[in-house]
N, C-alpha and C positions, 0 to 999 in steps of 0.2 A: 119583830126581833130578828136582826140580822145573821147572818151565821160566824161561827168565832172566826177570827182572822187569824191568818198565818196556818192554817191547818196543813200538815204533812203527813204522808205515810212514813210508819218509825220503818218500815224495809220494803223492797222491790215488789216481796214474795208475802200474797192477802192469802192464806191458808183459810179452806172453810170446812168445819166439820159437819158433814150432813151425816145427818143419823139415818137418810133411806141407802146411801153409797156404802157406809160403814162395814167390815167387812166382819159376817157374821152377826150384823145389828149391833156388833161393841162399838157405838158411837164413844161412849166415856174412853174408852181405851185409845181410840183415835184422837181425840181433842187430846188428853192424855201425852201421845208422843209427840204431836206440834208443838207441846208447848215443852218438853223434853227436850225437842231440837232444835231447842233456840226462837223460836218464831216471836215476836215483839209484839203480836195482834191478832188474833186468832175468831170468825164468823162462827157462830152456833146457827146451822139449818137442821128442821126438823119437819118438813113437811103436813107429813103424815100423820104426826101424834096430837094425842087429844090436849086439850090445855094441861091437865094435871099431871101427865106424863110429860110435856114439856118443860114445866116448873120443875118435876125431879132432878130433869136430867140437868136443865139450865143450871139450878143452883150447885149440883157437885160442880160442873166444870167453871163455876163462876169461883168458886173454891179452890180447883186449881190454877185460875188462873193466877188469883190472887195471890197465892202463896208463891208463885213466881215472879209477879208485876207483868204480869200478859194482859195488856186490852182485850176483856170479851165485849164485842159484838155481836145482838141478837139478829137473826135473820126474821124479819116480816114482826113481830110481836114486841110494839112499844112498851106495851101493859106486862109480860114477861119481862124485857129489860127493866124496867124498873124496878120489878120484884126482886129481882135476884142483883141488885144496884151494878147491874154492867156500864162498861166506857162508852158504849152506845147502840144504836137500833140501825138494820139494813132495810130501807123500806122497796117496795115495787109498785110498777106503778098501777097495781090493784089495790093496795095498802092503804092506811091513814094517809091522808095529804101531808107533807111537813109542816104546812101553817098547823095543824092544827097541834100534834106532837109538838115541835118547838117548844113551849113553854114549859114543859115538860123535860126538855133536855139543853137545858143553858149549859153554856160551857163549861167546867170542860170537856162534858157530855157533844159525842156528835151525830151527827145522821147522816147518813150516808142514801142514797137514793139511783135505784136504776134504770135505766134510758136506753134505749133501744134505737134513735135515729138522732139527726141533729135539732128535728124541731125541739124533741123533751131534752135534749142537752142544753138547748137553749133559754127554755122556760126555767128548768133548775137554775142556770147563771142568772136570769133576770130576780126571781125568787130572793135569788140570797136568804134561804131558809137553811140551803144544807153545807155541809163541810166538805162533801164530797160526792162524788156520781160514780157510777158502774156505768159501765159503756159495753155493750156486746148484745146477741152472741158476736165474739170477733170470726171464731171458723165454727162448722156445724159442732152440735151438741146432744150430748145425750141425757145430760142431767137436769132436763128441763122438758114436760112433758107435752109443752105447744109452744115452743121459742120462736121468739120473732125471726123477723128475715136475718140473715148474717150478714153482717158490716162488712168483712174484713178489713185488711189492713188500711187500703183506701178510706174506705167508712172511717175507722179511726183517725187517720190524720188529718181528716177533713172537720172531723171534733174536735180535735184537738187545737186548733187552727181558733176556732171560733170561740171557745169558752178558756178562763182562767182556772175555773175549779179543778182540785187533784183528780185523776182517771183513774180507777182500776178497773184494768179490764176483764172479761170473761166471756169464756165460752171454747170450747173445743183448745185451750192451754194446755199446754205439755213442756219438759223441758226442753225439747227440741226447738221450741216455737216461739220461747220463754223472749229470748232476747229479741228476736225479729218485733215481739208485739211492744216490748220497751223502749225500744228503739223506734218503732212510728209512733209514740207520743204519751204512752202509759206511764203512769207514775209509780203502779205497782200494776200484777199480774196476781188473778184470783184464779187458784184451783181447787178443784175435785176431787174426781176422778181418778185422776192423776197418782194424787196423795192415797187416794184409799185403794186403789188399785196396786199401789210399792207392796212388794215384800216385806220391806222393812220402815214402813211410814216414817220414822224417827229420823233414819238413817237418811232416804229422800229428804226431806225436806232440811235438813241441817247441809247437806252438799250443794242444794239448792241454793239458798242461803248463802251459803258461800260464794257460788260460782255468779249470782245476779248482785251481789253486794259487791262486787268487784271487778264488774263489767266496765 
């Protein structure tokens, strides 16, 4: 089963709600203001939590999503997205293969999958299993607790170069750096940190929003 065609990012800016960055552990309140401030598609990571804790938490914000038309995607847990019927799964490449998921997620269900060099950016294009790839870390990171070597920008354009499928990328993202990583070859820009570290998370990412949707 090939991957859907035409697949695009609905905006610049891949917001992801990690519930170990959240500040004060209010993951819900987080996912909560992305999708508050406009954000069109919104990652649920959860690390840490046990399956049944992930189900709670997945389904309220698959709840808010809904109630606004926000694409949730699950981070790592095919079996969670399904449960809580999200627009798709983010896999790694310690995760389910996507051959095997795929049948599981026809379109307009997608998968998203992330790669660390050019070989695995390659193998995902030969695949034609996913709709999209994560590409990074592009500068060092914190939100990740053994991340591979850093691409940067070079690493990036040099994937970019090679593969068709849409990019978002990640790792050490800020909005200082926002456009420099768009600009070498990204189709959208995934953050963190960034987001859960704002004072005002909502208010971030809706400016964000703005300023990269209009680049």
């Amino acid at each position: 089963m090939r991957r859907s065609a035409g697949f695009h990012f609905p905006s610049p800016v891949y917001p992801i709600a990690d519930y170990d960055a959240a500040p004060h552990g209010d993951c819900l309140r987080l996912a909560r203001a992305i999708v508050d401030a406009g954000a069109p598609l919104l990652q649920l990571r959860a690390k840490s939590l046990d399956t049944a804790s992930f189900v709670s938490l997945a389904s309220e914000v698959a709840r808010i999503c809904s109630a606004r038309g926000v694409s949730l995607v699950i981070n790592d847990r095919a079996d969670i997205a399904i449960l809580v019927d999200a627009a798709g799964v983010h896999l790694g490449q310690e995760d389910l293969y996507p051959e095997v998921v795929r049948p599981w997620f026809s379109p307009p269900r997608i998968i998203g999958w992330s790669t660390h060099n050019l070989e695995q950016a390659l193998e995902a294009e030969r695949g034609a299993l996913v709709d999209y790839i994560g590409v990074g870390p592009i500068f060092p990171t914190a939100s990740k607790r053994d991340p591979d070597p850093v691409l940067g920008l070079e690493g990036l354009r040099t994937i970019r170069a090679a593969v068709r499928l849409p990019i978002v990328a990640i790792g050490g993202i800020t909005e200082s750096n926002a456009k420099a990583v768009l600009e070498a070859g990204a189709d959208a820009v995934a953050m963190i940190s960034s987001i859960a570290r704002a004072d005002q998370p909502h208010v971030f990412v809706r400016q964000l929003l703005a300023r990269l949707s209009s680049r």
